[in-house]
DRENSE-460462 format. One record per residue (C-alpha): residue number from 0; residue in one letter; x, y, z. Coordinates in Angstrom, 1 decimal, always signed. Layout:
<sites>
(site NUM, A, (X, Y, Z)) ...
</sites>
This chain:
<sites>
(site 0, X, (+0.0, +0.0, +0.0)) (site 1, X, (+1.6, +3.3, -0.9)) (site 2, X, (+1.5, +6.5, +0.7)) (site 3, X, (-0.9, +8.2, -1.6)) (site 4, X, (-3.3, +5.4, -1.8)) (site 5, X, (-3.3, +5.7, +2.5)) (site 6, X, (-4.2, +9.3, +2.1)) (site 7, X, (-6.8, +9.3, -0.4)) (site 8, X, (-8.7, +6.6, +1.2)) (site 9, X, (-8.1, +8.7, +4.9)) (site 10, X, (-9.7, +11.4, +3.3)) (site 11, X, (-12.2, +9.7, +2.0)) (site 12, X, (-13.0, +8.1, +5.2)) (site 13, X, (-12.7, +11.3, +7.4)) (site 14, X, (-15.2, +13.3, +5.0)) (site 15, X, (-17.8, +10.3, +5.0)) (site 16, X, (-17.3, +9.9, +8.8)) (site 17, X, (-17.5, +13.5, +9.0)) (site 18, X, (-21.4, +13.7, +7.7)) (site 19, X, (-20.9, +14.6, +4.5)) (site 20, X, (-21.6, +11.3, +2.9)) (site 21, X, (-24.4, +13.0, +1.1)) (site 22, X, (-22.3, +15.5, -0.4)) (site 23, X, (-19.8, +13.2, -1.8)) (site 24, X, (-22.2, +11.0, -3.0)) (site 25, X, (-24.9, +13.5, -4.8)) (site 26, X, (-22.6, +16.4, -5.7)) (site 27, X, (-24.1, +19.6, -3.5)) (site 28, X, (-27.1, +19.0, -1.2)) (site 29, X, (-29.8, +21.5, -1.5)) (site 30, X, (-30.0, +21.6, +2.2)) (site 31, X, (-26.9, +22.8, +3.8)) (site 32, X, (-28.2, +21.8, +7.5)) (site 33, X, (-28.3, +18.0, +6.5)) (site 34, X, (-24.7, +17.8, +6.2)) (site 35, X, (-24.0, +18.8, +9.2)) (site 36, X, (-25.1, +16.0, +11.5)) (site 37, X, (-26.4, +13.0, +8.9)) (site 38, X, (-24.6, +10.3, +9.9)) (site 39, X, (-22.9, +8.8, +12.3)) (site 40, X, (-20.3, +6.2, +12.2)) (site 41, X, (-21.5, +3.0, +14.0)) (site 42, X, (-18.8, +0.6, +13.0)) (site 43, X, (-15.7, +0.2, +10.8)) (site 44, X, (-14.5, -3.2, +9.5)) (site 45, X, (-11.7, -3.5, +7.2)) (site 46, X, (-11.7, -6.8, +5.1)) (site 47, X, (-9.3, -8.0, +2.7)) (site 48, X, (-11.2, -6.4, -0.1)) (site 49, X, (-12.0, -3.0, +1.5)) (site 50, X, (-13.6, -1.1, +4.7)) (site 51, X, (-17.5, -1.3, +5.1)) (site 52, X, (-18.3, +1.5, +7.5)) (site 53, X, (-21.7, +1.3, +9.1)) (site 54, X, (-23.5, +4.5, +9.5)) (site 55, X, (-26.6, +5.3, +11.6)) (site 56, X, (-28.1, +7.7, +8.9)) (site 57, X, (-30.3, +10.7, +10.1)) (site 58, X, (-32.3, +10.9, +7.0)) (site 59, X, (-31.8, +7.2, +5.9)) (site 60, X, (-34.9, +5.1, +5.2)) (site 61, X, (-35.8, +4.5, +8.4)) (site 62, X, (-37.1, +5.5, +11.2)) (site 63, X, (-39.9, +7.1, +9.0)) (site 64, X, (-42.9, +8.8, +10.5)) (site 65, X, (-46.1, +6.2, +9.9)) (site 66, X, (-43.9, +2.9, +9.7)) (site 67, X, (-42.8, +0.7, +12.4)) (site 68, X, (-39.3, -0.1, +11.1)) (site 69, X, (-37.0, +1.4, +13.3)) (site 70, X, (-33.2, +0.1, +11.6)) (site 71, X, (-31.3, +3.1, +10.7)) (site 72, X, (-28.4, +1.8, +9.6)) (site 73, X, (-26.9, +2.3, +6.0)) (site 74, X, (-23.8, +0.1, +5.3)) (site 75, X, (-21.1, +1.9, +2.8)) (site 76, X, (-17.9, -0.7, +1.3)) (site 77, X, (-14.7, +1.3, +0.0)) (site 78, X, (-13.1, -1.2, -1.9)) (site 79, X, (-8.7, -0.9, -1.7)) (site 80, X, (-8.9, +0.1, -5.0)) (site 81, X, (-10.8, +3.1, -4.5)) (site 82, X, (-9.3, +6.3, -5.5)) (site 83, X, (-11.0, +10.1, -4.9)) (site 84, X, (-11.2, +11.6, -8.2)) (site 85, X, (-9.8, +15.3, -8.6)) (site 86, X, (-13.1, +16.2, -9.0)) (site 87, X, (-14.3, +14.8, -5.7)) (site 88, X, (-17.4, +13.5, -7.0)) (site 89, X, (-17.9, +9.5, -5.5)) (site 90, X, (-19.5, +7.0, -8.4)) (site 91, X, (-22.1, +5.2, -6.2)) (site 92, X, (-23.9, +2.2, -6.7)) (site 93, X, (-26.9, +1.7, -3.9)) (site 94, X, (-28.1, -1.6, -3.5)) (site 95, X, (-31.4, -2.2, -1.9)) (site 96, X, (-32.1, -5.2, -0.4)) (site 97, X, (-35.4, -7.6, -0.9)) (site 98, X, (-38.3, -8.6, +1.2)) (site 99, X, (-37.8, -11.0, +4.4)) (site 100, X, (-34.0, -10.0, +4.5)) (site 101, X, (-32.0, -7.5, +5.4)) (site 102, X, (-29.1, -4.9, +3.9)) (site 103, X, (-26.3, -7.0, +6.2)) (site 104, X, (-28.4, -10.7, +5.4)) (site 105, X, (-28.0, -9.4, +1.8)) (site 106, X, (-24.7, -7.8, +1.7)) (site 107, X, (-23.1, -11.2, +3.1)) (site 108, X, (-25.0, -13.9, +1.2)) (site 109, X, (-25.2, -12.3, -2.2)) (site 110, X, (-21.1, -11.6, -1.8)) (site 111, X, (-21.7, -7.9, -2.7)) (site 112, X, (-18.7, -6.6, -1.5)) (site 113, X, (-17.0, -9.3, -3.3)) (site 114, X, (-19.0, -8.5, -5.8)) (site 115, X, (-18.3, -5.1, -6.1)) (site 116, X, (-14.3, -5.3, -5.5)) (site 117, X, (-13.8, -8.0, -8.3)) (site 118, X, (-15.5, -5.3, -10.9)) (site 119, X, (-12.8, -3.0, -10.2)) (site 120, X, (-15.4, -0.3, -10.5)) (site 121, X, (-13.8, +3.1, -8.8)) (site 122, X, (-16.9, +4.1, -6.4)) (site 123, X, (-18.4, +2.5, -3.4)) (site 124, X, (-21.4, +0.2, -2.7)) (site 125, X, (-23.6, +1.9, -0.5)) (site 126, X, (-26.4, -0.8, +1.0)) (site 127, X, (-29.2, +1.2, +3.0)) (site 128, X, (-31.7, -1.1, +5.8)) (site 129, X, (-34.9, -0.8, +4.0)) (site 130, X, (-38.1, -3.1, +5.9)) (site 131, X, (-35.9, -5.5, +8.7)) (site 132, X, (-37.0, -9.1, +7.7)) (site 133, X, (-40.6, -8.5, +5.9)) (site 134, X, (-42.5, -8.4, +2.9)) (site 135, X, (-42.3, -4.7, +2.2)) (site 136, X, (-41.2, -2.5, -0.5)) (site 137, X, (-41.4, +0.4, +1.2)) (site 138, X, (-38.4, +3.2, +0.9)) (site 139, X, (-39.6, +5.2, +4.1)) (site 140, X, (-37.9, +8.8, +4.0)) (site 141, X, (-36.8, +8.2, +0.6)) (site 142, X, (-40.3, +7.6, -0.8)) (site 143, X, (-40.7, +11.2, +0.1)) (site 144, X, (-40.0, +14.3, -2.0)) (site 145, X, (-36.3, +14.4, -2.0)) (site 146, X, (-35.7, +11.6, +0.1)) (site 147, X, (-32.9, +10.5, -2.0)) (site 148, X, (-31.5, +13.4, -1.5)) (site 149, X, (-31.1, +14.2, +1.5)) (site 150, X, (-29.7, +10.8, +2.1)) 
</sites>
């Protein structure tokens, strides 16, 4: 691992750690004030493909007013190949998962991250918790206008 691989992924860890997942991820948010506390970092695991942080996301899928799901997590794998582009926009693949599973269930038994690093795509897999273990389609917050977004 060189020096300048070790400080681009830093960076790119500190500034996703740092909240501003959403602006890497969509360019600029529309709402500064979401940036400032969206996420925080629940968990870092580095594999021998990557680092999947785990965010508790404040305007993630869930909680969502009217539903019982309460999961807020959002899981986000850097693979070791990652590198920030000098434009500091993130290419970004989101994966939801299906019903009567959920984004972790998913992200281990469909190999996603595995998935993901043998591509050799330079972005990140970003796996939200959408319904926890049920037959629901539902997309909570981001059903909403700008939901995405402000994820």
């Amino acid at each position: 691992m060189s020096n300048s691989h070790d400080w681009t992924r830093r960076r790119f860890l500190k500034t996703a750690a740092a909240g501003a997942l959403g602006t890497s991820l969509l360019g600029r948010m529309r709402r500064a004030e979401a940036t400032v506390e969206a996420a925080e970092v629940a968990d870092i695991f580095e594999g021998s493909r990557g680092v999947t942080l785990t965010f508790n996301m404040q305007h993630g899928p869930f909680p969502c007013r009217g539903s019982s799901y309460r999961d807020n997590r959002t899981f986000v794998f850097v693979p070791h190949h990652f590198r920030l582009p000098a434009s500091d926009r993130v290419d970004t693949v989101v994966h939801f998962h299906g019903h009567n599973t959920t984004a972790e269930e998913a992200m281990e038994r469909h190999e996603l991250r595995e998935q993901f690093y043998d591509s050799c795509q330079n972005g990140i897999l970003v796996m939200p918790q959408g319904p926890d273990n049920a037959e629901d389609s539902s997309g909570g917050n981001l059903d909403r206008e700008d939901g995405f977004l402000d994820f």
